[in-house]
DSSP file (Angstrom, degrees, kcal/mol; ACC not computed):
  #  RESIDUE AA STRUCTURE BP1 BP2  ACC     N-H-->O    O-->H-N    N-H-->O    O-->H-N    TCO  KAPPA ALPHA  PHI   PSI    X-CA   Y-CA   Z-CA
    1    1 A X    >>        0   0    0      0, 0.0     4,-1.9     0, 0.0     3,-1.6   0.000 360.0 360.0 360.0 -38.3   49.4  -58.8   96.2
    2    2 A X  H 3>  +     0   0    0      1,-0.3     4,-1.5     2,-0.2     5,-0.1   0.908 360.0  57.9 -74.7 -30.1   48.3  -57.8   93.0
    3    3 A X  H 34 S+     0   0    0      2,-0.2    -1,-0.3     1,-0.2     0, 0.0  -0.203 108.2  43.8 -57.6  18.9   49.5  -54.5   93.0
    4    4 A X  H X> S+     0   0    0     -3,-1.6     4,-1.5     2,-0.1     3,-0.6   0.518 110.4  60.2-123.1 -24.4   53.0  -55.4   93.6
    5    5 A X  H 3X S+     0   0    0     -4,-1.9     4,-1.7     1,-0.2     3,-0.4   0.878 112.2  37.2  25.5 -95.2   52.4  -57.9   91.1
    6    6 A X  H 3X S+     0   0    0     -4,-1.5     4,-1.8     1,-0.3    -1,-0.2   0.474 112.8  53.3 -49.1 -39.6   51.6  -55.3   88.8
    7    7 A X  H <> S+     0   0    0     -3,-0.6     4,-1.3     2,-0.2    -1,-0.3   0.715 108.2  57.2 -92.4 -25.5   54.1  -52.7   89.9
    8    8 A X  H  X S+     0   0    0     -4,-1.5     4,-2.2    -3,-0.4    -2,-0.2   0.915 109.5  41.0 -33.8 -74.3   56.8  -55.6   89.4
    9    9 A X  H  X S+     0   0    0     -4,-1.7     4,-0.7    -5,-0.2    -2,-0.2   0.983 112.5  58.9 -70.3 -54.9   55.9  -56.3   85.6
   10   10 A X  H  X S+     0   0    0     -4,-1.8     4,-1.5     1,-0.2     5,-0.3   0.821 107.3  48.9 -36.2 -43.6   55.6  -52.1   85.2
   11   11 A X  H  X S+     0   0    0     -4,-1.3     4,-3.3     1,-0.2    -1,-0.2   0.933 113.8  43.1 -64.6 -49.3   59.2  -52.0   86.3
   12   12 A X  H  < S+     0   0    0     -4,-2.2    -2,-0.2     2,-0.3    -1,-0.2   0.599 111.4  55.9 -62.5 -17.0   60.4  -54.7   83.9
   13   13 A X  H >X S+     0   0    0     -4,-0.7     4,-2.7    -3,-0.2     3,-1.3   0.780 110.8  37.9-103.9 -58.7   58.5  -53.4   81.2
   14   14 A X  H 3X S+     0   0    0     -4,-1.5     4,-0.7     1,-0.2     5,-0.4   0.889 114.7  60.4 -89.9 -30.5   60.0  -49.5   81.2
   15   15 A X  H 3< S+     0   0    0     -4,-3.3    -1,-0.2    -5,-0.3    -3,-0.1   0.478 111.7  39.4 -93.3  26.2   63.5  -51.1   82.0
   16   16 A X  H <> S+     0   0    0     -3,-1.3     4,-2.8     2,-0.1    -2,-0.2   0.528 111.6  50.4 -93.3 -59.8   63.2  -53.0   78.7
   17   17 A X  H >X S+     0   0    0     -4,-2.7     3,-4.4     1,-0.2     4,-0.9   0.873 114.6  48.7 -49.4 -80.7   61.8  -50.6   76.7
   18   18 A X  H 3X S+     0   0    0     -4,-0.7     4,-2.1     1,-0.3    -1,-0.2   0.685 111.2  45.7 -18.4 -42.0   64.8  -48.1   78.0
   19   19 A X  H 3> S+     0   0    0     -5,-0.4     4,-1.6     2,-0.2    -1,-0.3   0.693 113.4  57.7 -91.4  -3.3   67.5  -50.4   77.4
   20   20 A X  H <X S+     0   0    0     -3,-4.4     4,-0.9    -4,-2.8    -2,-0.2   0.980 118.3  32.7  -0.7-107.0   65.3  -50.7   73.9
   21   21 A X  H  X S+     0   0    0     -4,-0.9     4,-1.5     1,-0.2     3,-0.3   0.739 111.5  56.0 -33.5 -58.3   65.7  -47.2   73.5
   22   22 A X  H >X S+     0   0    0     -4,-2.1     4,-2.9     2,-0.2     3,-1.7   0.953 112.3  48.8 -66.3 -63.4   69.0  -46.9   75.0
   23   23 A X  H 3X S+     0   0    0     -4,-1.6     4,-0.6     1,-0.3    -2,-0.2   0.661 109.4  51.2  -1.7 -74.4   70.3  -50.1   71.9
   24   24 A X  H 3X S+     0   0    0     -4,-0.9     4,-0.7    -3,-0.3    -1,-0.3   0.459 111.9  46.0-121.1 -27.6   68.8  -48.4   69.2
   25   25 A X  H << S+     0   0    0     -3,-1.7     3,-0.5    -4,-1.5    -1,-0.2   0.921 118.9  45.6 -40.0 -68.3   70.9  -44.4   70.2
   26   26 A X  H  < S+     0   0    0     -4,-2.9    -2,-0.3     1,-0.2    -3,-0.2   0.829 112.0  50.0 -70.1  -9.3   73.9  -46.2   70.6
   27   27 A X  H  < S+     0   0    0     -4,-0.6    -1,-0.2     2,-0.0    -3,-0.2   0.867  71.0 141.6 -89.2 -27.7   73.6  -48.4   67.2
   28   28 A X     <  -     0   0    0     -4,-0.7     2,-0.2    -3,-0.5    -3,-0.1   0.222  61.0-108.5 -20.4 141.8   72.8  -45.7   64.6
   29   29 A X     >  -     0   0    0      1,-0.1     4,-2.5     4,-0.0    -1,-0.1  -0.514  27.5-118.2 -93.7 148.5   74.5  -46.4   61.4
   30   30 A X  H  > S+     0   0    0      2,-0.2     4,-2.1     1,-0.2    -1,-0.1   0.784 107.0  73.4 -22.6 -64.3   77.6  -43.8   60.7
   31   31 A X  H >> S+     0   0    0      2,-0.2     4,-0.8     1,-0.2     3,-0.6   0.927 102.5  47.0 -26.0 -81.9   76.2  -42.2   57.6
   32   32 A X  H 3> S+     0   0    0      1,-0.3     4,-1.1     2,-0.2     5,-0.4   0.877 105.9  55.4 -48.1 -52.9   73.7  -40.4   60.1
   33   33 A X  H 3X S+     0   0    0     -4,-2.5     4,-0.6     2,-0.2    -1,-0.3   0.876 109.7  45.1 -49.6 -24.1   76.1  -39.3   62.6
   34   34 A X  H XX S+     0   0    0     -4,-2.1     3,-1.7    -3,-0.6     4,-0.6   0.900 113.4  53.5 -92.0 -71.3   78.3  -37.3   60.0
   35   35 A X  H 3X S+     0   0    0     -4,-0.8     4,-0.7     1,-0.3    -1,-0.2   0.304 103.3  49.3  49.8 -68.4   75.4  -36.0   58.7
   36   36 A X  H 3X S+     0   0    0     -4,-1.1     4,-0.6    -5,-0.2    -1,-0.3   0.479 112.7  55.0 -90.2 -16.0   74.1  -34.6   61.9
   37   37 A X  H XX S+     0   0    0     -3,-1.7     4,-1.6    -4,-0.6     3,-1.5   0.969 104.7  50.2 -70.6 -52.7   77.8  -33.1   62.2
   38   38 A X  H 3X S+     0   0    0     -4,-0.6     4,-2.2     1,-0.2     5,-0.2   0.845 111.7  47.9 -70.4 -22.5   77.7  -31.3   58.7
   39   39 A X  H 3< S+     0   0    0     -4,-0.7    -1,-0.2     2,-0.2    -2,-0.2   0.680 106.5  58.7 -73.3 -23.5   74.3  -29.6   59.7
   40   40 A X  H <X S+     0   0    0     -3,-1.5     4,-0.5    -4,-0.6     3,-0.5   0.894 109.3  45.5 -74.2 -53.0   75.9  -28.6   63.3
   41   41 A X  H >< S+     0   0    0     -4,-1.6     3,-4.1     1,-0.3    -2,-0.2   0.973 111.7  52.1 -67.3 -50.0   78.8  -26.5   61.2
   42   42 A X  T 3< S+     0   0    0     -4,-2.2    -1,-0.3     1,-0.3    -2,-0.2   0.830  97.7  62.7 -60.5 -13.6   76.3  -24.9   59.0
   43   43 A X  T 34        0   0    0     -3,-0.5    -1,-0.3     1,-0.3    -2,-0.2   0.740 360.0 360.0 -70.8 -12.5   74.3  -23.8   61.8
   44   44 A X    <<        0   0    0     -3,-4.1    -1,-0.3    -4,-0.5    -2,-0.2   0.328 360.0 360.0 -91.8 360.0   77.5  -21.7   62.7
């Protein structure tokens, strides 16, 4: 019982953190994405 318990809250836990993670990709402020653009061209 406890171990699904436990495997329960482990699931809930990494599909927080991941949609976390996922938030904090998609939310980056502008400034960095053009940025990460001009650094792409020089690389070329």
């Amino acid at each position: 019982m406890l171990l699904i318990a436990g495997l329960c809250i482990g699931c809930a836990n990494a599909w927080h953190w991941v949609a976390q993670q996922d938030k904090a990709m998609h939310d980056e402020p502008e400034a960095y994405k053009s940025e990460d653009k001009k650094e792409d061209k020089k690389d070329e």
